[in-house]
C-alpha positions in Angstrom: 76.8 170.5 -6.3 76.8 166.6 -5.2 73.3 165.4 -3.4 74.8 165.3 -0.1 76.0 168.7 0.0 72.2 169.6 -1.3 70.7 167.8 1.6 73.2 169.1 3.9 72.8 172.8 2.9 68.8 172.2 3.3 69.1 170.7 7.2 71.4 173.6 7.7 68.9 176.3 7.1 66.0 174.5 9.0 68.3 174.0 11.9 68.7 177.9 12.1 65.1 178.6 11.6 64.5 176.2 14.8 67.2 178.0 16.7 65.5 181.2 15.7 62.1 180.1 16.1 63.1 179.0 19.7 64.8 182.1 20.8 61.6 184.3 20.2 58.9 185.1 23.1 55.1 185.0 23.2 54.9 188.7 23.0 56.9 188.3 19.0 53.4 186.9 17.5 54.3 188.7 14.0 58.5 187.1 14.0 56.9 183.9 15.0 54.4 183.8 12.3 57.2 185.0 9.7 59.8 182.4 10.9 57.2 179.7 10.9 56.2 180.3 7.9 59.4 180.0 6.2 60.5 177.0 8.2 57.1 175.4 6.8 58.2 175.9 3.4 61.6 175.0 3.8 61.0 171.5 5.1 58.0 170.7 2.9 60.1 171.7 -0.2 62.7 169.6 1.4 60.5 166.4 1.2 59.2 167.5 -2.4 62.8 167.5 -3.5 63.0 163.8 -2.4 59.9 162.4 -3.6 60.2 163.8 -6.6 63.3 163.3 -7.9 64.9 160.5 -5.8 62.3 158.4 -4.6 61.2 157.2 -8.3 64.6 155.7 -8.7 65.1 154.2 -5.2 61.8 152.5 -5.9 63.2 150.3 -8.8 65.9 148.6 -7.0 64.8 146.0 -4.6 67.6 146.5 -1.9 66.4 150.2 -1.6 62.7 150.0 -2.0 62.2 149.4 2.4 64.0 152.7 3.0 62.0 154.4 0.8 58.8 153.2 2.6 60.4 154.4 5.5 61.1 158.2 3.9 57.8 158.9 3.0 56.5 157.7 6.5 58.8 160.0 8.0 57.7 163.1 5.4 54.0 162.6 5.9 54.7 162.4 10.1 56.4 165.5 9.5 53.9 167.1 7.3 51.2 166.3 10.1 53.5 168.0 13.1 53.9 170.9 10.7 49.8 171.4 10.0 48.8 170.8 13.7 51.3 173.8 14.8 50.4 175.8 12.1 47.3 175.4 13.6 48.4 176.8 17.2 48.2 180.0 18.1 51.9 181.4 17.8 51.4 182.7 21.7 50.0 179.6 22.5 51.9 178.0 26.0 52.3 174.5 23.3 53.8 176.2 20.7 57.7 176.3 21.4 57.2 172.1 23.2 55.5 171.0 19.7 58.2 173.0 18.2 61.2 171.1 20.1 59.4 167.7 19.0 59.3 168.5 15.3 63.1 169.6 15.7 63.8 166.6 17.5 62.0 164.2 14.3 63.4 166.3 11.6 66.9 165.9 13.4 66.2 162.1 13.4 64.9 161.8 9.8 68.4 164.0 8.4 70.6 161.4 10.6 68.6 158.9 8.7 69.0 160.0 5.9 73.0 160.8 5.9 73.6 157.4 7.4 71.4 155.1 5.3 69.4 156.9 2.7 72.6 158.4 0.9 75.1 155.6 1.2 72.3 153.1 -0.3 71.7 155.9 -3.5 75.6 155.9 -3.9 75.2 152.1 -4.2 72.2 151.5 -6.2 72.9 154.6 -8.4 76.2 154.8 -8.9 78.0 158.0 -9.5 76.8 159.6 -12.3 73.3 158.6 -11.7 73.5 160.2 -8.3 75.1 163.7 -10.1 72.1 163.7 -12.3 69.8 163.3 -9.7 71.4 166.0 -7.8 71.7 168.3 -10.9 67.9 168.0 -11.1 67.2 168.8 -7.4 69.5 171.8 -7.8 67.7 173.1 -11.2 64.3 172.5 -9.1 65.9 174.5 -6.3 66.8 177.4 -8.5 63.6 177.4 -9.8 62.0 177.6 -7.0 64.4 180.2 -5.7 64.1 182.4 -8.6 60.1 182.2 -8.0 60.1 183.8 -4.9 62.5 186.7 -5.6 60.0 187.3 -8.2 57.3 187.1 -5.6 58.9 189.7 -3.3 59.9 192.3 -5.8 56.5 191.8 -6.7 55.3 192.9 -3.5 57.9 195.5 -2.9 57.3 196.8 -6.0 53.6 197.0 -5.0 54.0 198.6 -1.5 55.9 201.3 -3.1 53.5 202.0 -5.1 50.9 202.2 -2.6 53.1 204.4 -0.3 53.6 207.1 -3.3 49.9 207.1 -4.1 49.5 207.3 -0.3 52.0 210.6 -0.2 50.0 212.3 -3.2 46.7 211.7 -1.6 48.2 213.1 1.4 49.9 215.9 -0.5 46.9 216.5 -2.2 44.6 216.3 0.8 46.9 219.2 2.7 46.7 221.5 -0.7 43.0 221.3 -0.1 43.2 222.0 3.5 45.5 224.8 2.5 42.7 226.2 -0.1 39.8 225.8 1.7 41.5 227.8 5.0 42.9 230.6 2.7 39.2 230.8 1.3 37.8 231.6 4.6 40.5 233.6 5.0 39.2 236.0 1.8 35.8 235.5 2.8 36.0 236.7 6.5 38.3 240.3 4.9 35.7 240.5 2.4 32.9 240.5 4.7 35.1 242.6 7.5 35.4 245.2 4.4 32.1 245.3 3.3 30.9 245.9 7.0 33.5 248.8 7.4 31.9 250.2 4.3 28.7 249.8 5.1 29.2 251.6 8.4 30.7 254.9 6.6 27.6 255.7 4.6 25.6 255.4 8.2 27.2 258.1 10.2 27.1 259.9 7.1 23.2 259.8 7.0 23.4 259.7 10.9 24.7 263.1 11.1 23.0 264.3 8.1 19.7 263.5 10.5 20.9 265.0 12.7 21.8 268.9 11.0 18.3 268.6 9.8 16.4 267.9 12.9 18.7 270.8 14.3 17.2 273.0 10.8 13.8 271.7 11.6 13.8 272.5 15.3 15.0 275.9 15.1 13.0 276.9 11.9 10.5 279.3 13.5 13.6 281.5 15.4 14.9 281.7 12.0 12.1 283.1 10.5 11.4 286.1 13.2 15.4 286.8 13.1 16.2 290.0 11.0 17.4 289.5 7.8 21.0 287.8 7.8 23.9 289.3 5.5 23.6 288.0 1.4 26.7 286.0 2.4 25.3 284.0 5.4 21.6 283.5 3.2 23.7 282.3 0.2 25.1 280.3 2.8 21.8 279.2 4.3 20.3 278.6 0.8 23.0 276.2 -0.7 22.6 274.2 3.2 18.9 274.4 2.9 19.2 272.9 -0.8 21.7 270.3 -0.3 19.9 269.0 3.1 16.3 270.2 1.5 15.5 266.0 1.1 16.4 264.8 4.7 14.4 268.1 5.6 11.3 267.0 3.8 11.8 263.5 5.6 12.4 264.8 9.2 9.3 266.8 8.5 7.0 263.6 8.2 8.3 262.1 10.5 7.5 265.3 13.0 4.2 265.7 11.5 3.5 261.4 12.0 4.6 261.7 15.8 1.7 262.4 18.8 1.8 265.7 20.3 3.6 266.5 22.8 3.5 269.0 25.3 5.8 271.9 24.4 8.8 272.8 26.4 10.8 275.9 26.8 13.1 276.3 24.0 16.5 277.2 24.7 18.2 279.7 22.3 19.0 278.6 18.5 22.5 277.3 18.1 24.3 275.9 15.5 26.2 272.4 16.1 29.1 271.0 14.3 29.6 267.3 14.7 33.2 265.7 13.8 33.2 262.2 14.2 36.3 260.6 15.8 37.7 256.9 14.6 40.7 254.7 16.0 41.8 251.6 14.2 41.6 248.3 16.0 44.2 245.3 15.7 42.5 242.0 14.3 44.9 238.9 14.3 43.8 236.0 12.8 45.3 232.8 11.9 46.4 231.1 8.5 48.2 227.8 7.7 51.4 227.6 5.6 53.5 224.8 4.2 57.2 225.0 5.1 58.0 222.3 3.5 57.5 217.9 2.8 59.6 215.9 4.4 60.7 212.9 2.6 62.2 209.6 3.9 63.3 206.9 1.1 64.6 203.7 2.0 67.1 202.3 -0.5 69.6 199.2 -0.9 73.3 199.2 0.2 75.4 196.6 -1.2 77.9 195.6 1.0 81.0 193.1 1.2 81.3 190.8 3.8 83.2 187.8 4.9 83.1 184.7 7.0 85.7 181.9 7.6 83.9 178.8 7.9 85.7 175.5 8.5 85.6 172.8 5.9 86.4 168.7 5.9 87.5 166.4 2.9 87.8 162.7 2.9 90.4 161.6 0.5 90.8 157.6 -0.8 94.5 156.5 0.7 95.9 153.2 -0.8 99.0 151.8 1.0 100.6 148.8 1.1 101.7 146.4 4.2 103.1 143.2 5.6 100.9 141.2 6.9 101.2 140.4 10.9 101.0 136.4 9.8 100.9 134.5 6.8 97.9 132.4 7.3 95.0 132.9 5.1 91.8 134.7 6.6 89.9 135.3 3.7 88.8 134.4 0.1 92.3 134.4 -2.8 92.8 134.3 -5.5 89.8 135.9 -7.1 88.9 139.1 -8.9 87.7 141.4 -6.1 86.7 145.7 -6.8 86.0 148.1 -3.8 84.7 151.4 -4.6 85.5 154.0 -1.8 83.6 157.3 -2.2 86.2 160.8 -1.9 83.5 163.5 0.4 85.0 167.0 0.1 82.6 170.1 2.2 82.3 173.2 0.4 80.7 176.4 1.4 76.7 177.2 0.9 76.1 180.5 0.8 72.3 181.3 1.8 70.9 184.8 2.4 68.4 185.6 4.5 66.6 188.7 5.2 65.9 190.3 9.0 64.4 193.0 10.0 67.3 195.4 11.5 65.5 198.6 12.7 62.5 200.9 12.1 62.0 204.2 10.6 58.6 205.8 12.5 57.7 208.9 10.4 54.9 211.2 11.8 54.1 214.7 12.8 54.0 216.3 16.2 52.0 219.4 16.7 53.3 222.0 19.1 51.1 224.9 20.5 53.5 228.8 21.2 52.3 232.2 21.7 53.4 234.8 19.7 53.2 238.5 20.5 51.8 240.6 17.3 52.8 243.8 17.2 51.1 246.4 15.0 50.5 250.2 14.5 47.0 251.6 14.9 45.8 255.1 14.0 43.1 256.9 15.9 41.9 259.8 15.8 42.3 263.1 18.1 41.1 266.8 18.1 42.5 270.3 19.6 40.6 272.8 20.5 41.3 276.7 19.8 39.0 278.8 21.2 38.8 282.9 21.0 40.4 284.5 24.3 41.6 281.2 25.8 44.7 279.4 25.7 45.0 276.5 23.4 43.8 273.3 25.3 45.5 270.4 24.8 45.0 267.7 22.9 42.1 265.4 23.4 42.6 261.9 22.5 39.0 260.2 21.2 37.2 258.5 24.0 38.7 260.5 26.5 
């Protein structure tokens, strides 16, 4: 690639970093900073390229050595305009007017520099010399080039890693979650159970009480009754054993009670008491995963294709007559002109936008659902001698 072309291709790409740059509004703080930063580092690698590699040379010859001078005054103005914008705000009302200036000077400095700087290397340099300078820049540029692709996969390649370590801790977090509400889950049915069978042993007892306060109440009818049939006192005995320990405590607590006056007794019964139960729907809640949903982003190579429009400049010798004869100039001498063949050819730069965004999050939604469920409860009938059978009673009722 010849040293024109290089400087060319550099001025195109700031060029469309101004354009860019200009086009944006106040409210794109983030594209402004991102544009401004590669604009920065375009132009100052731009004057590193000169004073590194062609400067030195231009120095030793003495009809060069002023336009020098005048290319590094120009890189250190520019370098100044760049650091007091970089200093600005990117919303800042200045920002786009300093802007315009710096594009104005950096337009200047590249006329400059195709006009004068690169016409008085081809002459002081030669052609060779002026390849080998621009075969240096060029190995610089790759350099350079190659650096910062290694920089971004660096980062890209970090970022991805912190986004899966962010997915498993979110992963993780939600199997937690998941855990810690199906514990409760067994801990509230335990407890629920334990209470159900807690309550069974206490209407046990409950009615237990009861048949012995009944036994304890009507003991004296029972003792001035005649003697009952050996069936019914088998019966009574093996009811007066099993129930003989509540008896013994219904006693005390009789005897460890203040008197009271006596009332009329009514005649000795015998009571039977069936306890009734119903079943009662409990709906709770519990979290389940359906599923992780997964977005990757990945890189689709594609072919494209451009026309772009491209000018040559070609040496043409030709011979003429002269309009007259008479002399004009010096004869007779040796005499060389050198004339310089320009030919364009395509740079290809890439450059990376940002052309949409992915937004993943979740939405929670609230619906009520209707939970149906069958429930068992208890119910009695009643037969009784010399009446119709009643119908059923339900429990409660």
């Amino acid at each position: 690639m010849s040293l024109r072309t290089l400087m060319q291709a550099g001025s195109s790409k700031a060029n469309d970093l101004f354009v860019r740059l200009s086009d944006t509004s106040e409210g794109a703080v983030k594209t402004r900073e991102k544009l401004f930063t590669e604009l920065k580092a375009e132009l100052e690698l731009h004057a590193d390229l000169e004073e590194e590699h062609l400067f030195p040379l231009l120095r030793k010859n003495p009809e060069t050595r002023g336009l020098v001078v005048e290319a590094i005054k120009d890189n250190k103005d520019l370098r100044a305009r760049l650091a007091e914008i970089d200093a600005l705000p990117k919303n800042d009302e200045a920002f786009i007017p300093r802007l315009t200036e710096l594009q104005k000077a950096f337009r200047q400095h590249s006329r400059d520099d195709k006009k004068e700087l690169l016409p008085a290397v081809q002459r002081a340099l030669g052609a060779e010399q002026t390849q080998e300078v621009a075969g240096k820049m060029e190995a610089s540029l790759a350099e350079i080039e190659q650096a910062r692709q290694e920089e971004a996969e660096e980062r890209r390649a970090k970022a991805r890693q912190e986004r899966e370590q962010a997915e498993l801790e979110a992963e993780a977090a939600a199997r937690q979650q998941q855990e810690e509400q199906a514990a409760k889950l067994r801990t509230r049915d335990t407890a629920r159970r334990v209470a159900d069978a807690t309550v069974v042993p206490l209407e046990v007892a409950a009615g237990a009480s009861r048949k012995v306060a009944q036994l304890v109440t009507s003991a004296p009818a029972i003792a001035k009754a005649p003697a009952a049939s050996p069936a019914r006192a088998s019966g009574s005995a093996l009811t007066d054993m099993f129930l003989w320990p509540w008896a013994g405590a219904m006693q005390g607590l009789q005897a460890g009670r203040p008197a009271q006056p006596s009332a009329p007794r009514a005649a000795a019964s015998q009571e039977e008491v069936i306890p009734l139960g119903e079943e009662v729907l409990e709906v709770t809640k519990r979290t389940e995963n359906r599923g992780t949903a997964r977005v990757r982003r990945y890189v689709v190579e594609t072919e494209v294709e451009e026309q772009v429009t491209l000018q040559s400049e070609r040496v043409v010798v030709e011979r003429r007559r002269p309009v007259s004869d008479e002399v004009t100039g010096e004869i007779l001498t040796e005499m060389t002109v050198e004339v310089v063949e320009t030919a364009e050819v395509p740079v290809v730069n890439k450059r990376a936008r940002l052309r949409e965004e992915i937004v993943v999050r979740t939405e929670r939604t609230q619906h009520v659902e209707t939970v149906k469920e069958t429930v068992r409860r208890d119910e009695v009938e009643i037969r009784q001698p010399g009446k119709k059978p009643a119908a059923r009673e339900r429990a409660g009722s």
